[in-house]
Every structure is written in C-alpha cells, then in structure tokens.
C-alpha positions, 0 to 999 in steps of 0.5 A: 500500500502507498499513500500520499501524507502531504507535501514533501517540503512540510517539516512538521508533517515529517516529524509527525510521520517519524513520531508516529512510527517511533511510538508503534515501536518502528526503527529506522534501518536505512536512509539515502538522500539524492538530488536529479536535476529539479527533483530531491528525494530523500528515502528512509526504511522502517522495521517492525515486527518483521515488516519494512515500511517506507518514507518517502519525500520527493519533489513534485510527487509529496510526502508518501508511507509504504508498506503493509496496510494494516501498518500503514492504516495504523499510521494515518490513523494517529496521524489524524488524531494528532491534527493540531 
C-alpha cells in the first residue's frame, strides 16, 4: 500500500510521520538522500515486527508511507488524531 501524507517540503508533517512510527515501536534501518536535476528525494526504511515500511519525500510527487496496510492504516490513523 502507498499513500500520499502531504507535501514533501512540510517539516512538521515529517516529524509527525517519524513520531508516529517511533511510538508503534518502528526503527529506522536505512536512509539515502539524492538530488536529479529539479527533483530531491530523500528515502528512509522502517522495521517492525518483521515488516519494512517506507518514507518517502520527493519533489513534485509529496510526502508518501509504504508498506503493509494494516501498518500503514495504523499510521494515518494517529496521524489524524494528532491534527493540531
């Protein structure tokens, strides 16, 4: 499953996003960052319980969470009780 969150340039949404994971026992495994032309991508990997999600921020295409769906679904749900 893959979601658009927000906006690839919104700090406080991606801080969000990494609290959240933290919170439901997520680590981050990997990170990479690039620049192509016009477009910046920066690429994180999460585990939990044998489960590997993915973060994503990149130009022109936001902010998106990938991975299995009832870890993703979990996400957006805090993430959504946590508008403020």
């Amino acid at each position: 499953m893959v979601v658009r969150v927000g906006d690839e340039y919104d700090e406080a949404l991606i801080g969000r996003v990494r609290s959240a994971l933290s919170v439901a026992g997520a680590k981050r495994t990997g990170h990479s960052w690039g620049v192509g032309g016009s477009q910046e991508i920066a690429h994180e990997e999460w585990s939990v319980d044998g489960v590997t999600l993915t973060l994503e921020a990149e130009t022109y295409e936001g902010l998106t969470l990938s991975g299995d769906r009832e870890f993703v679904e979990r996400i957006l749900a805090d993430l959504s009780g946590d508008r403020g």
